[in-house]
N, C-alpha and C positions, 0 to 999 in steps of 0.2 A: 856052128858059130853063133854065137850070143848077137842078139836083136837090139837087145835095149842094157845102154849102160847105166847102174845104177851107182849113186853113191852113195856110201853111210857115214855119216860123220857124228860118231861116239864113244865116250872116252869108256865104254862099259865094251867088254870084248863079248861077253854073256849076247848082248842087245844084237852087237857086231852080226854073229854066228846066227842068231835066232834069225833076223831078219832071210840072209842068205838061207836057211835052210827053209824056211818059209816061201819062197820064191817059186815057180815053176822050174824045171831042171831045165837048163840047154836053152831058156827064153834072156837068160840076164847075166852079162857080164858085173861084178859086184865088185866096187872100189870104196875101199876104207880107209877113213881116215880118225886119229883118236883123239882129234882135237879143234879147237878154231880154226885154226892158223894153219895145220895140215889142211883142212878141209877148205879152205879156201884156193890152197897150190892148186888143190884138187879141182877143184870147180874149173880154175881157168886154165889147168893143162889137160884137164880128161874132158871137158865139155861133156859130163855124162847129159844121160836122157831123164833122167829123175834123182831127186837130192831128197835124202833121210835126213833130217836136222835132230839131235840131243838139243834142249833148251841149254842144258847145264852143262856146259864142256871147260876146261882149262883151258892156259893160255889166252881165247877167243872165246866169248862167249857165244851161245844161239842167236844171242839178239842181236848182235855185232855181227855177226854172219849173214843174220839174215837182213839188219839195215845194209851192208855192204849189199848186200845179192839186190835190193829194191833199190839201190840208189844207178843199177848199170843197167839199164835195157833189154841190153841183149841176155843178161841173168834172168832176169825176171820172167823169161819166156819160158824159163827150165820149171818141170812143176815138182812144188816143195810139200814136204811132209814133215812139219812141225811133230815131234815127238817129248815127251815129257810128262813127268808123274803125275802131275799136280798143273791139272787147265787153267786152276786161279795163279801160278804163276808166269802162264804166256799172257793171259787175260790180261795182267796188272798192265804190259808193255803194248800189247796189241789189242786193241780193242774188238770184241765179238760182233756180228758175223766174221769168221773170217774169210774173207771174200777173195784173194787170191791166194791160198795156201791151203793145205786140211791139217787138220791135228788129229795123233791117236795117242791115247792117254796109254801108257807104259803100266803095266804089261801087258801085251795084247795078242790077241789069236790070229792065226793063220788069216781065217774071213775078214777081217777088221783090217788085216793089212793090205789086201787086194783092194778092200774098198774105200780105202783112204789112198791107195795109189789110185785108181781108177777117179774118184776126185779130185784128188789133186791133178791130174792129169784134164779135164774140164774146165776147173777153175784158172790151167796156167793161160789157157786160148782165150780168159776173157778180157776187153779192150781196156788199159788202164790211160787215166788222162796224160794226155802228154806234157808233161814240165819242161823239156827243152826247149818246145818252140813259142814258149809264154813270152808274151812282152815283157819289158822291163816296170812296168807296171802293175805285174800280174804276181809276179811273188811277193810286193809288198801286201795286198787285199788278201791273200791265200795266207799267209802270214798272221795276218788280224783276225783271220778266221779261225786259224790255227789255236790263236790265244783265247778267243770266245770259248773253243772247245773245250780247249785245255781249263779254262775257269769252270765250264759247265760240268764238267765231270769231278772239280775239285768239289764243286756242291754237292754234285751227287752224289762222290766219296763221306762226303761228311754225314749225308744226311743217311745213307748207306752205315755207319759205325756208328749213330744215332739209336737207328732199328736195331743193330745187333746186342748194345748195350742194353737195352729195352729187352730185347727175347729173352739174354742171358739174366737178368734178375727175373723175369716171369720164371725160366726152367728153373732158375732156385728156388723161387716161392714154389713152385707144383712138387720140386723135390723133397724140400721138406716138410709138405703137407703131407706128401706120400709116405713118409717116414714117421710124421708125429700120427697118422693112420692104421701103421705094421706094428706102433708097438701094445 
């Protein structure tokens, strides 16, 4: 009998399959789902032991999945495995380190997947602050902070598409020195 129930939530049946076969055999029950809103029944009728996330799913997105899953307690204790092609599109939503979750960037190998279970698995144990028992004072200040953040990073977005504009006319200038040089 299966040890540890696993859940997969994505809409790619390819990913589905990989994952499961990837798995030790006779160590893991495997429950799928192929979209948000499945994978949400899922979470709170299967109570699995480990959740697969797709960022990009129909219906429900990763990210809605996964604010649902951080906004419940008893969710958050499940350890998650952020999955998706492209890290700059978890990145843009959650900010790097990510500190209770692991990401494996699609497609990925057998070893990569143990070891982003085996991390995430680490990461679910560790202590996150508690928001319920905050005074009523305490989400207004956490709030404010909130927005300081939220500003600080819109700077650093800007000044971030600053540099990239700047590189991209350097790699044109190098380009076409390299070209008025070949002929």
């Amino acid at each position: 009998m299966a040890s540890h129930k696993i859940l997969v939530i994505d809409d790619s049946r390819v990913i589905r399959m990989r994952v499961r076969d990837m798995l030790p055999k006779g160590n893991f029950e495997v429950v799928e789902a192929t979209d948000g809103v499945e994978g949400m029944e899922a979470i709170r009728q299967q109570r699995p032991n480990l959740i697969m996330l797709d960022f990009l799913l129909p219906r429900m997105s990763g990210w809605e999945v996964f604010q649902e899953i951080q906004s419940q307690p008893d969710l958050q204790k499940i350890p998650l495995v952020l999955m998706s092609g492209r890290r700059e599109e978890v990145a843009e939503k959650i900010s790097e380190p990510f500190e209770y979750f692991e990401f494996i960037q699609k497609p990925f190998e057998q070893k990569e997947l143990i070891e982003a279970i085996k991390a995430a698995m680490v990461k679910a144990r560790k202590a996150r602050p508690m928001a319920t028992t905050a005074s009523p004072a305490a989400p207004a200040a956490s709030n404010g902070a909130s927005a300081a953040e939220v500003e600080a990073l819109k700077k650093q977005v800007a000044m971030l598409q600053k540099e990239v504009v700047a590189l991209k006319s350097q790699t044109a200038k190098i380009l076409a020195f390299i070209k008025q040089k070949l002929r």
